[in-house]
DRENPA-3360 file (N, C-alpha, C; in nm, 2 decimals, always signed):
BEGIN
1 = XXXXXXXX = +13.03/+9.77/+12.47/+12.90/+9.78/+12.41/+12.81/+9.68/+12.48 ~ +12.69/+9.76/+12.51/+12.57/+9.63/+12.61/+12.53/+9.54/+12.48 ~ +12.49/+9.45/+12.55/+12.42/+9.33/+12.47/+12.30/+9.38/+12.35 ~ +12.25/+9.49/+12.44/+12.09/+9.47/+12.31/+12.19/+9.59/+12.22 ~ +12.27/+9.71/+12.27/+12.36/+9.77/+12.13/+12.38/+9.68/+11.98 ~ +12.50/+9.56/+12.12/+12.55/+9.46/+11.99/+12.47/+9.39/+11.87 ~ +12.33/+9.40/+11.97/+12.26/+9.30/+11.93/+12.15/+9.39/+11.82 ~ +12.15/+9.48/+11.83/+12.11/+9.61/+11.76/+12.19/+9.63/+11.58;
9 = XXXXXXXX = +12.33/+9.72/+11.66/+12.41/+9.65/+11.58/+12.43/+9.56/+11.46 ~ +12.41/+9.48/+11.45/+12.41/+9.32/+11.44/+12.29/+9.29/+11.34 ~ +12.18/+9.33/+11.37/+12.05/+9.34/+11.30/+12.06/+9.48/+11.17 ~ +12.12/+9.56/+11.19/+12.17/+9.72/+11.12/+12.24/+9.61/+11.02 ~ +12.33/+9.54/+11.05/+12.46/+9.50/+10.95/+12.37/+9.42/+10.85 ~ +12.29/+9.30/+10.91/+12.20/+9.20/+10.84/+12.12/+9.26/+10.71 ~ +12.05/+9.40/+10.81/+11.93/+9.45/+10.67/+12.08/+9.52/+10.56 ~ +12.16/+9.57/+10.60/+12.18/+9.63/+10.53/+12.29/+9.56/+10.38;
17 = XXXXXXXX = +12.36/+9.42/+10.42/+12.39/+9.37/+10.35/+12.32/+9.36/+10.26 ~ +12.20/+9.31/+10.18/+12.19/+9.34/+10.05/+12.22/+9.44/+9.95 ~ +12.21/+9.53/+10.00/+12.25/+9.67/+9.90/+12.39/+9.70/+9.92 ~ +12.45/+9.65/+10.03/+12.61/+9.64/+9.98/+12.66/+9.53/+9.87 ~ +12.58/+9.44/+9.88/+12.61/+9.30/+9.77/+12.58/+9.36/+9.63 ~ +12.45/+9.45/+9.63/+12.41/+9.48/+9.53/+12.54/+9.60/+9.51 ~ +12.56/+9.68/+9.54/+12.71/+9.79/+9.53/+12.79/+9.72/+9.48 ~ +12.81/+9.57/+9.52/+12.92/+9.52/+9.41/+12.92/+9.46/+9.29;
25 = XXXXXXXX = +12.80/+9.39/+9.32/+12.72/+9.32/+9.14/+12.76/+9.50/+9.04 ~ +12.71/+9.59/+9.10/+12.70/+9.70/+8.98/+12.85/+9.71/+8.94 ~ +12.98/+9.72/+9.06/+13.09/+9.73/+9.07/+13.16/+9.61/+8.94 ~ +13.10/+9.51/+8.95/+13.19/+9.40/+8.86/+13.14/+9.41/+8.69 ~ +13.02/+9.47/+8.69/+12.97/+9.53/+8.58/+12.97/+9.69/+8.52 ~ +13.03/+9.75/+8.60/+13.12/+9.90/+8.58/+13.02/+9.98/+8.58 ~ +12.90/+9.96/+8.67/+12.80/+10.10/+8.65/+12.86/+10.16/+8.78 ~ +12.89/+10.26/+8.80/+12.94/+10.30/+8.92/+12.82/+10.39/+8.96;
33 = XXXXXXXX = +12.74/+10.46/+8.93/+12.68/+10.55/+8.98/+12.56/+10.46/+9.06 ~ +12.51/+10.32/+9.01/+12.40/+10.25/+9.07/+12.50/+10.18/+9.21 ~ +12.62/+10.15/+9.19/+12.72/+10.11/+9.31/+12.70/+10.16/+9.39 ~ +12.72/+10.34/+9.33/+12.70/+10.42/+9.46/+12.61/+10.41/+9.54 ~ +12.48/+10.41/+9.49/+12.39/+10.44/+9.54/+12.35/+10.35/+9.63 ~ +12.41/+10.23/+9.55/+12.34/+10.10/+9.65/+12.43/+10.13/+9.77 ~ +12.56/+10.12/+9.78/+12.64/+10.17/+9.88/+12.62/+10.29/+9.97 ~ +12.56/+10.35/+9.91/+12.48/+10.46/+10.05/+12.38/+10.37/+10.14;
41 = XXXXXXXX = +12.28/+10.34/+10.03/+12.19/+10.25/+10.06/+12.19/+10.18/+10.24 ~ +12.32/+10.08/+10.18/+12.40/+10.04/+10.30/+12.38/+10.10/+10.41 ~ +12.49/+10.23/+10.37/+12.52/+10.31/+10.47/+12.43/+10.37/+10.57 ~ +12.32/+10.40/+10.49/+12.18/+10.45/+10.55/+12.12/+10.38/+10.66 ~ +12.14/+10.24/+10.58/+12.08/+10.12/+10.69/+12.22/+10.11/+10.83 ~ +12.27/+10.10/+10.77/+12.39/+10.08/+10.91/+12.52/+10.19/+10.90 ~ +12.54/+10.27/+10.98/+12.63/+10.41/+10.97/+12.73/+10.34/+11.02 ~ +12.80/+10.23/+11.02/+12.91/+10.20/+11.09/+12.94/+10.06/+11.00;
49 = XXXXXXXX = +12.90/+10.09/+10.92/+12.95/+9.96/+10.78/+13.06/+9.96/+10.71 ~ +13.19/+9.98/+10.80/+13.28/+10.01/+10.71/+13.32/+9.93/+10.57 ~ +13.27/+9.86/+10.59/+13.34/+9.84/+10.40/+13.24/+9.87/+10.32 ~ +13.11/+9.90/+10.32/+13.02/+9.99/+10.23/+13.08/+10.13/+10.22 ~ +13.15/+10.21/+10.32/+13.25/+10.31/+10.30/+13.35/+10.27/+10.22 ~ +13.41/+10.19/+10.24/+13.53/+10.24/+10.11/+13.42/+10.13/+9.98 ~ +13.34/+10.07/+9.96/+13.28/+10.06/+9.84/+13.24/+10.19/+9.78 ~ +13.18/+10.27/+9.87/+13.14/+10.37/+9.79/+13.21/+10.52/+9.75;
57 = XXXXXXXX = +13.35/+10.50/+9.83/+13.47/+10.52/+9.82/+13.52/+10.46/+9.64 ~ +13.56/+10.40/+9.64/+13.59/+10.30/+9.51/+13.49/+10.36/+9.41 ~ +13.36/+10.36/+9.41/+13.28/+10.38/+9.32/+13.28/+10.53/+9.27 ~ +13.32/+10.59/+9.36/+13.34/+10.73/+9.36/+13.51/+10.76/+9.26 ~ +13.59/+10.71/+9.30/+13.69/+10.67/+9.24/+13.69/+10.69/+9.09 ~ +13.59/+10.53/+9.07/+13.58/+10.58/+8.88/+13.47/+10.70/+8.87 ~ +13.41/+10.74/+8.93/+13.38/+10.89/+8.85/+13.47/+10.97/+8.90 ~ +13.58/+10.97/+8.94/+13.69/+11.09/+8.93/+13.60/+11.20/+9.04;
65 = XXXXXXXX = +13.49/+11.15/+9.14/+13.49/+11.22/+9.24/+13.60/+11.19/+9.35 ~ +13.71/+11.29/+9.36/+13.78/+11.22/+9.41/+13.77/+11.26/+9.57 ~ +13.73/+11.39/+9.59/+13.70/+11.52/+9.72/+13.63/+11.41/+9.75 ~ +13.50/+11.32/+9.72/+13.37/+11.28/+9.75/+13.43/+11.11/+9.85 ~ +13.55/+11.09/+9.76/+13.60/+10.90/+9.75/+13.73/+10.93/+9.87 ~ +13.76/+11.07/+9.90/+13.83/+11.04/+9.98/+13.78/+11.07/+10.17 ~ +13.64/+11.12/+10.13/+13.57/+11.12/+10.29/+13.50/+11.05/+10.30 ~ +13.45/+10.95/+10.20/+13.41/+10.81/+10.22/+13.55/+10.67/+10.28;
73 = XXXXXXXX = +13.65/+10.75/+10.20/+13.76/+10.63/+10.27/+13.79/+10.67/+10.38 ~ +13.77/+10.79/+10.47/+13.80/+10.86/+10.54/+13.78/+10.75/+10.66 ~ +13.61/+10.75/+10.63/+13.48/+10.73/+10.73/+13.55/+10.59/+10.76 ~ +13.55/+10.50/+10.64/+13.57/+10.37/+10.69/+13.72/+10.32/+10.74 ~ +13.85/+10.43/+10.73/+13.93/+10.38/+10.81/+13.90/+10.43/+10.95 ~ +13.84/+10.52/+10.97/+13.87/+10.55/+11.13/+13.70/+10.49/+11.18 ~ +13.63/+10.39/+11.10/+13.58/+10.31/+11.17/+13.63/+10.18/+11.21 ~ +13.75/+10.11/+11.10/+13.78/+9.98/+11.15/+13.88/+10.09/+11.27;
81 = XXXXXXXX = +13.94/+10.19/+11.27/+14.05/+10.28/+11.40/+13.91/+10.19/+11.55 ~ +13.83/+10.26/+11.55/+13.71/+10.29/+11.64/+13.71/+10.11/+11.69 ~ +13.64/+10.00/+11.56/+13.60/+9.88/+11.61/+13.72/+9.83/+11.65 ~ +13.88/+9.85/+11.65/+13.98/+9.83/+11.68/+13.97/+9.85/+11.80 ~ +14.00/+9.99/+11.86/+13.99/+10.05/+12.00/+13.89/+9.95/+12.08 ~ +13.75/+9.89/+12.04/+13.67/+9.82/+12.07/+13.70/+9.68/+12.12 ~ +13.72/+9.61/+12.01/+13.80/+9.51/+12.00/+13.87/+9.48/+12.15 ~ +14.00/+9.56/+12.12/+14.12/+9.53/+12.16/+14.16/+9.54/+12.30;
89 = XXXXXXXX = +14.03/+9.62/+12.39/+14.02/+9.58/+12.52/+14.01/+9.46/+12.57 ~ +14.00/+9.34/+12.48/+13.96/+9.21/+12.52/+14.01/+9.13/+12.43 ~ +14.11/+9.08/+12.42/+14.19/+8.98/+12.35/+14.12/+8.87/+12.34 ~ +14.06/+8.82/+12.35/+14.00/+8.69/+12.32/+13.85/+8.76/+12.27 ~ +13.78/+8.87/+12.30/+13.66/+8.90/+12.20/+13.76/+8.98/+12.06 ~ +13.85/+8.98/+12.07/+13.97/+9.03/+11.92/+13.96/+8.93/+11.84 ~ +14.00/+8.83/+11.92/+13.99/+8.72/+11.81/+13.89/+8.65/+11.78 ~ +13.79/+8.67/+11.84/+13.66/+8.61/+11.79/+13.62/+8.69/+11.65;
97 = XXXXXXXX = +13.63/+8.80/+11.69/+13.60/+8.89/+11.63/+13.63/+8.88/+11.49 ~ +13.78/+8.87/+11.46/+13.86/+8.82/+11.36/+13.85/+8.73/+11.28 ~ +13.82/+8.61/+11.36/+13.78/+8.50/+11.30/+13.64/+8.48/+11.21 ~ +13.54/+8.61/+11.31/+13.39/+8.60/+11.24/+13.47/+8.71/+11.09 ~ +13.57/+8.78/+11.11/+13.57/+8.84/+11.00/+13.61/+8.75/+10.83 ~ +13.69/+8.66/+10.85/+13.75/+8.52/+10.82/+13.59/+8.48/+10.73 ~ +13.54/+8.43/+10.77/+13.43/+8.36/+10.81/+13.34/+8.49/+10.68 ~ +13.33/+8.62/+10.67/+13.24/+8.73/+10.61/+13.37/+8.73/+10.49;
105 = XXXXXXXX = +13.50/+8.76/+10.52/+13.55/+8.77/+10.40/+13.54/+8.69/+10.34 ~ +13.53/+8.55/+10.31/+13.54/+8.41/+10.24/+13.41/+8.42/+10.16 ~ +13.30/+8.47/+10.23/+13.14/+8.48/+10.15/+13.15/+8.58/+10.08 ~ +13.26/+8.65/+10.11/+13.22/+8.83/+9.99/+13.34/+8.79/+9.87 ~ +13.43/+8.72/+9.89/+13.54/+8.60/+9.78/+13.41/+8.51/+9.69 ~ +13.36/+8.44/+9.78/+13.30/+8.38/+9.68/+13.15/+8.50/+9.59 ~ +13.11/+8.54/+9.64/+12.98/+8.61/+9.60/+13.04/+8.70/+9.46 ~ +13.18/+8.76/+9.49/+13.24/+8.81/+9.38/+13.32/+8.72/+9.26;
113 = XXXXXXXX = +13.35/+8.62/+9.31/+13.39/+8.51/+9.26/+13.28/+8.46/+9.13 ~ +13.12/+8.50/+9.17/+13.00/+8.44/+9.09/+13.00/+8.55/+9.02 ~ +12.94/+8.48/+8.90/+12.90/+8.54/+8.78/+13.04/+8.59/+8.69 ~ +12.97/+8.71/+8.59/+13.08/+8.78/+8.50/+13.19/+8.81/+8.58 ~ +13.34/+8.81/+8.53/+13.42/+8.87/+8.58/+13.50/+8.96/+8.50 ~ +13.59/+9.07/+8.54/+13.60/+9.17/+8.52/+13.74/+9.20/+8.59 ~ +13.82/+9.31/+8.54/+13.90/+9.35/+8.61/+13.87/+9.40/+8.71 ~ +13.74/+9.48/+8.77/+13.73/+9.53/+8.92/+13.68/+9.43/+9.00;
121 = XXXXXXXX = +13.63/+9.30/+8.96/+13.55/+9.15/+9.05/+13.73/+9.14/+9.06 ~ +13.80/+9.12/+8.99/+13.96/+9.02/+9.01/+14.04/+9.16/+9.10 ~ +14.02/+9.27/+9.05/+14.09/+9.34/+9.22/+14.03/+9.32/+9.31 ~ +13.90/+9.34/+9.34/+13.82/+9.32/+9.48/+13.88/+9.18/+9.54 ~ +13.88/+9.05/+9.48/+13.91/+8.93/+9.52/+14.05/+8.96/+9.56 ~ +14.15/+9.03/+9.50/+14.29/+9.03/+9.53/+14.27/+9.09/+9.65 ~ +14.18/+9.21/+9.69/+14.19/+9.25/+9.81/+14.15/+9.20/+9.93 ~ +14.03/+9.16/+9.92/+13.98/+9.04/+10.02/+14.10/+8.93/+10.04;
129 = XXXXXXXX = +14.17/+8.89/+9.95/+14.26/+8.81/+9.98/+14.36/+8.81/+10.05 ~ +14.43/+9.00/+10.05/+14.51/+9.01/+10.10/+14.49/+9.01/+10.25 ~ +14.34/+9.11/+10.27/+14.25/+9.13/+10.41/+14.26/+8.99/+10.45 ~ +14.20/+8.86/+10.37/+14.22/+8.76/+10.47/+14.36/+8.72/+10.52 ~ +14.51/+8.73/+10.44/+14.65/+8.70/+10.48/+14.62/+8.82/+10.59 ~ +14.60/+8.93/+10.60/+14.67/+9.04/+10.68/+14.59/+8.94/+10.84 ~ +14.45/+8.96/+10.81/+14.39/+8.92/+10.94/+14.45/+8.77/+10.99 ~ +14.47/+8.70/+10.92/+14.54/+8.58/+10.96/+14.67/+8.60/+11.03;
137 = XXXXXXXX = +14.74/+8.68/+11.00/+14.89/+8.73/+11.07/+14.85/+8.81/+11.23 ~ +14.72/+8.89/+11.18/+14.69/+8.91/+11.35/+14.66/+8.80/+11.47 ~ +14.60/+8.72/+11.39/+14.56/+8.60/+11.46/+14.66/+8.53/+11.52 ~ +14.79/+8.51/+11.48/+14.90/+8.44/+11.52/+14.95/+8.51/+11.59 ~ +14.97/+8.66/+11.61/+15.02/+8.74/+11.70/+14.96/+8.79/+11.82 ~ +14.81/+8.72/+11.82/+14.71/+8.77/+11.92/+14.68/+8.89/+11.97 ~ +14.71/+8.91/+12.07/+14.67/+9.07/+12.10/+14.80/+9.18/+12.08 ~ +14.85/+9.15/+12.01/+15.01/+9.21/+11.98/+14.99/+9.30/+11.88;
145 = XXXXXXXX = +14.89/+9.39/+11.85/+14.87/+9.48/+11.73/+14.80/+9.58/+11.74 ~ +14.86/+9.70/+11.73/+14.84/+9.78/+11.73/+14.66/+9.87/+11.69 ~ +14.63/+9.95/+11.73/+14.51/+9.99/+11.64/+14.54/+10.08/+11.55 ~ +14.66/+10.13/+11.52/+14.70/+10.20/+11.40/+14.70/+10.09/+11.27 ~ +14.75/+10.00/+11.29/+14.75/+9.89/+11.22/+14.68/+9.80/+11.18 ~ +14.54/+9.84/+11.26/+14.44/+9.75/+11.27/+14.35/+9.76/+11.12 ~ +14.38/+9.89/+11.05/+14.31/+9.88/+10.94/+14.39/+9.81/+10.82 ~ +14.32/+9.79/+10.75/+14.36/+9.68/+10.65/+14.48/+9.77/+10.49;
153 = XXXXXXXX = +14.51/+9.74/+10.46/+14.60/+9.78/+10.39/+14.56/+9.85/+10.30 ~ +14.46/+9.78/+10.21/+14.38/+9.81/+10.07/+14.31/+9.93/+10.11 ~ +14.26/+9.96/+10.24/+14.21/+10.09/+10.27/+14.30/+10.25/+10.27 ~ +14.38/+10.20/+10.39/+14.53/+10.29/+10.35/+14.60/+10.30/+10.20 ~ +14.59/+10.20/+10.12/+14.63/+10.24/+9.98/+14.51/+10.27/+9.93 ~ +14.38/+10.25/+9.91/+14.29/+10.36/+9.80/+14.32/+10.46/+9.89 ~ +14.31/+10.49/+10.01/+14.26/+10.61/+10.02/+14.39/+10.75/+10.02 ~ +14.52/+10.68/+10.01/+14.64/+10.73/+9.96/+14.64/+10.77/+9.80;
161 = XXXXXXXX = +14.61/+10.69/+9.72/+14.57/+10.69/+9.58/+14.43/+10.84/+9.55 ~ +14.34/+10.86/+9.65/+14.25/+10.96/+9.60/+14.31/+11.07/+9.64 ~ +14.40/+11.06/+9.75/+14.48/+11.18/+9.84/+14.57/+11.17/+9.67 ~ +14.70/+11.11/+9.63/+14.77/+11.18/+9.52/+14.68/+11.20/+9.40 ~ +14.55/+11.18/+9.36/+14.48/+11.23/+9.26/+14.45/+11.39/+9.29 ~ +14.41/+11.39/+9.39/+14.40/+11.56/+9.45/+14.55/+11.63/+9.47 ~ +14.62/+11.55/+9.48/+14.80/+11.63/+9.41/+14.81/+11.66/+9.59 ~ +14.73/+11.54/+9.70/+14.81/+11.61/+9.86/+14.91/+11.45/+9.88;
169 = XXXXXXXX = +15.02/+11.49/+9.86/+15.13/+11.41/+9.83/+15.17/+11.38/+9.96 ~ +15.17/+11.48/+10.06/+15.21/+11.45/+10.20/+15.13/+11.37/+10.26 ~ +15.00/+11.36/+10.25/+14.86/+11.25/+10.28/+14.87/+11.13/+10.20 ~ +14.91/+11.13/+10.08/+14.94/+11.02/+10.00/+15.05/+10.90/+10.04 ~ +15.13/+11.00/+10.10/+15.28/+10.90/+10.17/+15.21/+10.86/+10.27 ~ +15.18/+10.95/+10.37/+15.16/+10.91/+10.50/+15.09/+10.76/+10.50 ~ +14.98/+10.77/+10.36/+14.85/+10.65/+10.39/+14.91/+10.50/+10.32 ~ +15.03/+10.55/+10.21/+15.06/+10.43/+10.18/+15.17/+10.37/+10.28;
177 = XXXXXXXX = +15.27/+10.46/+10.34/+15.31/+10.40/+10.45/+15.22/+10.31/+10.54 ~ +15.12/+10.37/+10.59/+15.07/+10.33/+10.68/+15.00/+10.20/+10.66 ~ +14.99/+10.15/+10.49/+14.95/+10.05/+10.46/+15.07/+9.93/+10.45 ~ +15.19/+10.00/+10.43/+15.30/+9.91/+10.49/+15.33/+9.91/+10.59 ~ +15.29/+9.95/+10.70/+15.27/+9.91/+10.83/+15.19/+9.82/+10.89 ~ +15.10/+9.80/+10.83/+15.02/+9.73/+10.83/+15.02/+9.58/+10.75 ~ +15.10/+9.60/+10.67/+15.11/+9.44/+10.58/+15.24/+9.49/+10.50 ~ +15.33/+9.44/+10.53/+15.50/+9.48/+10.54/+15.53/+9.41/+10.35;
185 = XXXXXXXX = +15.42/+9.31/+10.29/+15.43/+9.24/+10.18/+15.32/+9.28/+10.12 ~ +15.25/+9.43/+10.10/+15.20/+9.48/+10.00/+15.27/+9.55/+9.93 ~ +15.31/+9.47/+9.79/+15.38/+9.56/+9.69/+15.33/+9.66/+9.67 ~ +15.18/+9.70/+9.62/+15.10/+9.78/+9.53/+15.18/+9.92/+9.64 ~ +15.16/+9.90/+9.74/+15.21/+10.04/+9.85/+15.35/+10.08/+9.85 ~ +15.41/+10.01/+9.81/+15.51/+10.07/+9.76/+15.60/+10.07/+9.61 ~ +15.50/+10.06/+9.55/+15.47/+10.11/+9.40/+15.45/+10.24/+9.39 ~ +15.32/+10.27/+9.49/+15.26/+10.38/+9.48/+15.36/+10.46/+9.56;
193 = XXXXXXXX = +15.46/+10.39/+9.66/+15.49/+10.55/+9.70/+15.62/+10.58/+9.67 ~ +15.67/+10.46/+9.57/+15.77/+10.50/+9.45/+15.73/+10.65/+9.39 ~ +15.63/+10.70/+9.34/+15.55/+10.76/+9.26/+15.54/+10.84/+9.34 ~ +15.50/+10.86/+9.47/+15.51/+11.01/+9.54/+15.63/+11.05/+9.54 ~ +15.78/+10.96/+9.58/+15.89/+11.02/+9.56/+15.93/+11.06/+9.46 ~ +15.91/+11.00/+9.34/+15.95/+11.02/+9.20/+15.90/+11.21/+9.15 ~ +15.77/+11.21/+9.21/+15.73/+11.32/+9.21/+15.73/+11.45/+9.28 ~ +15.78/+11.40/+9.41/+15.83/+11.48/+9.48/+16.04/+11.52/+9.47;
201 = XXXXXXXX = +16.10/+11.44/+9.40/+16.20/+11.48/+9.36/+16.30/+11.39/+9.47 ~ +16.23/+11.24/+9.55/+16.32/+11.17/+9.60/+16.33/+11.05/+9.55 ~ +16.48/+11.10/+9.43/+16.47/+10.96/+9.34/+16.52/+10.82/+9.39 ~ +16.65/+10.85/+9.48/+16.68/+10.74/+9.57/+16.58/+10.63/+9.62 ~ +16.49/+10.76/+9.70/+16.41/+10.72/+9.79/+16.32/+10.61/+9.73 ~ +16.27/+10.65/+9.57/+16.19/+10.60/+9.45/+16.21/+10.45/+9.45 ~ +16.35/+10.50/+9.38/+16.43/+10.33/+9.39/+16.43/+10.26/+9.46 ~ +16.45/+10.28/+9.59/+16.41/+10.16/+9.71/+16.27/+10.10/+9.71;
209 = XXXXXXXX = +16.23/+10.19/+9.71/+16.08/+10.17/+9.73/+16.00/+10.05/+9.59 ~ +16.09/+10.10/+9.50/+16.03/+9.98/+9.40/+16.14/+9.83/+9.43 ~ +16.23/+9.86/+9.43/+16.28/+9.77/+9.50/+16.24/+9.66/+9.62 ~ +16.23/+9.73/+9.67/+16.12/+9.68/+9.81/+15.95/+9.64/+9.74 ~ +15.90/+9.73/+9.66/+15.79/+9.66/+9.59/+15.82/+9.50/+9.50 ~ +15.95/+9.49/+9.40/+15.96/+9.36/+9.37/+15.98/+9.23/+9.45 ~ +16.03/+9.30/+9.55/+16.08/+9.22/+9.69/+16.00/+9.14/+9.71 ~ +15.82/+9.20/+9.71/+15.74/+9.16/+9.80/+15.63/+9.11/+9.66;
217 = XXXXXXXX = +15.69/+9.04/+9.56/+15.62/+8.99/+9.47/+15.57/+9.09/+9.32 ~ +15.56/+9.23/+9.36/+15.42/+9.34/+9.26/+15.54/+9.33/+9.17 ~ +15.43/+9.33/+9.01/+15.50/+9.39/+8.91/+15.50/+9.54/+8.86 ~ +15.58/+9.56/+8.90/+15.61/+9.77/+8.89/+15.59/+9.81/+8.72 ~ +15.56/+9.87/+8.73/+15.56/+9.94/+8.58/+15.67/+9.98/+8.55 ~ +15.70/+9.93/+8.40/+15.85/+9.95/+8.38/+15.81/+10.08/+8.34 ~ +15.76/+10.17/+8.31/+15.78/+10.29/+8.29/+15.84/+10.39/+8.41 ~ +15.74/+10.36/+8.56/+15.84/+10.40/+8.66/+15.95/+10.36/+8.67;
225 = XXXXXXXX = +15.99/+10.25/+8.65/+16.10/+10.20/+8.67/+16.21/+10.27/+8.57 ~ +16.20/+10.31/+8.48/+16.26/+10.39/+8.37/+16.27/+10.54/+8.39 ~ +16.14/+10.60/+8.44/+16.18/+10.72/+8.47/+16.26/+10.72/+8.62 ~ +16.23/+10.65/+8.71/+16.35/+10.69/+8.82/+16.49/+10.66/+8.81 ~ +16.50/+10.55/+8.71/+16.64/+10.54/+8.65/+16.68/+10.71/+8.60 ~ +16.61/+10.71/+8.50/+16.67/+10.84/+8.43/+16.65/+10.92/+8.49 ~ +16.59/+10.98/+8.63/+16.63/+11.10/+8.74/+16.73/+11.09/+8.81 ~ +16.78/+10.96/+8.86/+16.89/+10.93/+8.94/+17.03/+10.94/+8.83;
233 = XX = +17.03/+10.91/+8.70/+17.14/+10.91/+8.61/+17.15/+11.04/+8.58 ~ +17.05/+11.10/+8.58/+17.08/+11.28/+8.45/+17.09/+11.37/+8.63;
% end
């Protein structure tokens, strides 16, 4: 990318952050349809905003658009795919890179951190949190990572989660795998892909998989936990 792109770029991101901020104020206060909107908003101003994509992904979510939430999560994994490929020609612009991300997650922690909180302000925070552990583990590994891997976990699991809401189970595995590929200590992903097995009729499979979810800290729902008992017993 030439200078005045980046630098282009760069100014796209600036205007357009307010109305992604604003997508989340609406988010911690459960209006989802002004989320959306602000989240386009975004998008409008800068087409390569990936996390305004899966915000308005998420937003889309609670109105049960799920066709809508899952080509918005689409957009924003195969743009962190794209800034990855970017990236990753230059190991030392990777990790700058990384670090300025460090640096943006910590301000969208605190900014959601302010005011009312809510159960969707305390997942977003869990997520950014994880985003900052995952990116931190790239950082120690340097140029040693993949661009399959390059996207963040919490992306691969919503957008696995809107794939099993639409009942495509084979898209659903694929993305929560791919979110444990990516961060080998997200329980939530193999919770969820307890639940594709369970429902696809691999109860073994089920069982490891929550297994491997408690492993890595998540509290499983004992109700899964109960029904893949009793598929593997009967």
């Amino acid at each position: 990318m030439s200078g005045t792109a980046a630098a282009q770029t760069s100014m796209e991101r600036e205007r357009a952050r307010p109305d992604y901020k604003k997508g989340w104020d609406f988010m911690r206060i459960e209006d989802w349809g002004n989320a959306a909107k602000s989240f386009q908003q975004a998008i409008d101003t800068d087409r390569e905003f990936e996390d305004a994509y899966y915000g308005l992904g998420s937003a889309q979510m609670r109105m049960k658009k799920y066709a809508e939430s899952i080509a918005a999560y689409v957009k924003c994994r195969d743009l962190y795919r794209a800034q990855a490929g970017k990236n990753f020609t230059n190991s030392q612009d990777a990790q700058r890179h990384r670090q300025d991300r460090l640096v943006e997650i910590d301000e969208q922690i605190r900014l959601t951190q302010t005011g009312p909180q809510s159960l969707t302000s305390q997942d977003r925070v869990r997520q950014l949190q994880d985003q900052r552990r995952q990116i931190q583990d790239y950082i120690s590994k340097g140029g040693n990572v993949s661009i399959e891997n390059s996207v963040p976990a919490f992306v691969s699991v919503a957008l696995g989660s809107a794939y099993f809401r639409t009942e495509q189970f084979v898209e659903a595995e694929r993305e929560y795998k791919a979110a444990i590929a990516a961060d080998p200590k997200k329980g939530e992903a193999y919770s969820n892909l307890a639940v594709v097995y369970l429902q696809t009729g691999r109860y073994k499979e089920a069982d490891a998989a929550v297994r491997s979810a408690e492993k890595a800290g998540y509290k499983v729902h004992p109700q899964l936990k109960q029904d893949i008992k009793g598929k593997i017993a009967g």
